[in-house]
C-alpha angles and dihedrals in degrees: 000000000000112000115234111197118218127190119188115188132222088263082055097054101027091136135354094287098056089041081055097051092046092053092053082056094058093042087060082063103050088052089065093061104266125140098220137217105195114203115206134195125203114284102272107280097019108102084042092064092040102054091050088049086060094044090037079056098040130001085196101046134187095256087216098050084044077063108037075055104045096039089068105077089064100063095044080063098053102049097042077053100043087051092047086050088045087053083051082062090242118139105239125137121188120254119205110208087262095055093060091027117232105196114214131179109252093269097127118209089009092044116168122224112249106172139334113207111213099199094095094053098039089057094055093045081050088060100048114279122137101194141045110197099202121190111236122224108031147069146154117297113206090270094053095256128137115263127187120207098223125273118304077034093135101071078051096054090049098052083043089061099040089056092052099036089048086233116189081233155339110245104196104183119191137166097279120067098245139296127339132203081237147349104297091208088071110030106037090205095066115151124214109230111235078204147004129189108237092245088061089047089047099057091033090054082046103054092056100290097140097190089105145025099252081216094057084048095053097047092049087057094045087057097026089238112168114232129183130193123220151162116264082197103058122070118274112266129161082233103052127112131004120301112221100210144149123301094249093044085073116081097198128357127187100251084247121038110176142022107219120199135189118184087190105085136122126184116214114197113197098208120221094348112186094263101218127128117288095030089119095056090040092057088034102048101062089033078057094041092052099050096252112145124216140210142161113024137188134176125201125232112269123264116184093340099312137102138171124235123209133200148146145217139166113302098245099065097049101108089048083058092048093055096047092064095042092055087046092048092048094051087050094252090126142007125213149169100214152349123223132187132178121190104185101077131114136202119221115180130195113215139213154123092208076072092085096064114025116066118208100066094104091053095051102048089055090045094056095044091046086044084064087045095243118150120228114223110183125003129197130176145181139179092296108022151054114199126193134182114213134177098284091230082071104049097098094051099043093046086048099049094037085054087051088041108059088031105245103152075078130081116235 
């Protein structure tokens, strides 16, 4: 039998009679002929709780008791789904991450997948069973301890076993129905995408869309597994949602296909740094050290043998960055003037494969944000992206002029 994987969030099994909807909607798959793995996420709310209660306990907290707690919502969701499919008279059983097992390195709390035997599973599919209710989020580290994959970690755990289990395809489904071309809060012309090529999904996941893990992305396009997002809440339909596929699986796309926010930014400038070789690995390598994660950077050109050097990184890790290069500056690694963070800044990205191959996209991008008179303050592309911080004041507006701009209200 072909293996369909199924996600539900925790939106989608927040209490018994979401757990029991999306069950019907597993059955229906079941009724087609596929053997399931159900991914579930904690019931809405519950890691949450569970994580305060940890840090309520102990700010400084044992990593691999954090786990052996978090992880526990999870399983309560996957056996109160496995019962109600059980009622259905459908054969499933629960599976916790170490009776799969999911094998993880030893990162507690950020674990990376390492392998997921199928044997266990397959056996069981062998005997009769229909569906595998698999807890999201965790797995066995190499000394049989608990591990969880990061928050978000369950779309993660679902493209992971469609890729082993060579599924026909991952099914997350959420509580919106698919992929817009922005956030529909804020433009109210948003489009949803009928399809999106992983590398699209992937920038955009990573510039603040929160529709899907970047991780699970990543890994998706690294296996070619088909995933599509979609609603718990509409009625099933073949057609529903937006298929993340491979580039050549989409006929036509706009050149840019989504405009991607974070409120969240901060941009540090380092004033009047010693400019000599090595001075980037000497600022990047404690920021890197410390967890801090950068973005966007810029150095200035060199006066008199100094420079500054500008980055940014999410606001919340602004004072570990702040201590990284003082301590740096203290043990000699690096001199500086100055250090200058402001924390009212906001990135804004425009997204799209079609920008390959068509020129222009840059200029107009800085057209429409200087036609609504909003000052750009750092700027970082790629193959497929421009990025700006603005003044945060601004983001709605830009995100909003830069949708009506490119067109994207309207299908290619």
């Amino acid at each position: 039998m072909s293996v369909l994987v199924m996600k539900f969030g925790g939106t989608s099994v927040a209490n018994i009679d979401r757990i029991r909807r999306a069950a019907k909607r597993v059955g229906l798959e079941v009724a087609k002929g596929h053997d399931v793995i159900v991914i579930v996420s904690a019931m809405a709310g519950k890691t949450n709780e569970l994580v305060g209660w940890v840090n309520e306990i102990s700010p400084l907290h044992d990593a691999r008791e954090y786990d052996a707690v978090v992880s526990s919502g999870e399983n309560v969701t996957a056996g109160l789904m496995a019962l109600v499919l059980q009622e259905m008279e459908i054969p499933a059983r629960s599976w916790q991450g170490w009776q799969v097992p999911l094998l993880t390195n030893s990162a507690h709390s950020a674990a990376r997948i390492e392998e997921i035997p199928t044997d266990n599973i397959t056996a069981k599919f062998a005997e009769g069973m229909r569906v595998a209710v698999v807890a999201g989020f965790q797995g066995l580290s190499p000394e049989g301890r608990i591990t969880t994959l990061g928050r978000g970690g369950s779309d993660t755990t679902a493209v992971a076993f469609a890729a082993a289990f060579d599924a026909v395809r991952c099914d997350i489904y959420t509580d919106v129905d698919g992929v817009y071309t922005t956030d529909p809060r804020i433009a109210s012309r948003a489009r949803k995408l009928d399809r999106i090529a992983f590398e699209e999904m992937l920038e955009l996941a990573s510039l603040g869309a929160k529709v899907l893990q970047t991780r699970s992305v990543e890994l998706a396009m690294r296996y070619n597994v088909r995933l599509r997002v979609l609603s718990s809440f509409e009625e099933p339909s073949d057609e529903a949602g937006t298929l993340v596929c491979a580039e050549e699986d989409i006929m036509e796309s706009n050149v840019v296909s989504g405009i991607a926010y974070s409120r969240d930014e901060a941009k540090m400038t380092l004033v009047s740094v010693a400019d000599r070789p090595g001075i980037a690995a000497a600022i990047f390598g404690p920021l890197a050290e410390a967890g801090v994660n950068v973005d966007m950077i810029i150095q200035n050109i060199a006066e008199e043998g100094r420079t500054d050097m500008t980055f940014s990184c999410p606001t919340d890790q602004v004072k570990r960055a702040e201590k990284a290069l003082s301590d740096a500056r203290a043990a000699g690694a690096i001199n500086y003037h100055d250090l200058i963070a402001d924390t009212d800044v906001a990135k804004v990205s425009a997204v799209g494969i079609g920008m390959r191959s068509q020129s222009g996209v840059a200029a107009k991008m800085f057209k429409t944000l200087s036609d609504e008179g909003i000052n750009i303050k750092v700027i970082a592309t790629s193959e497929i992206k421009i990025s700006v911080l603005i003044d945060r004041k601004y983001m709605e507006l830009a995100v909003q002029a830069l949708h009506d701009a490119f067109g994207l209200d309207k299908a290619a």
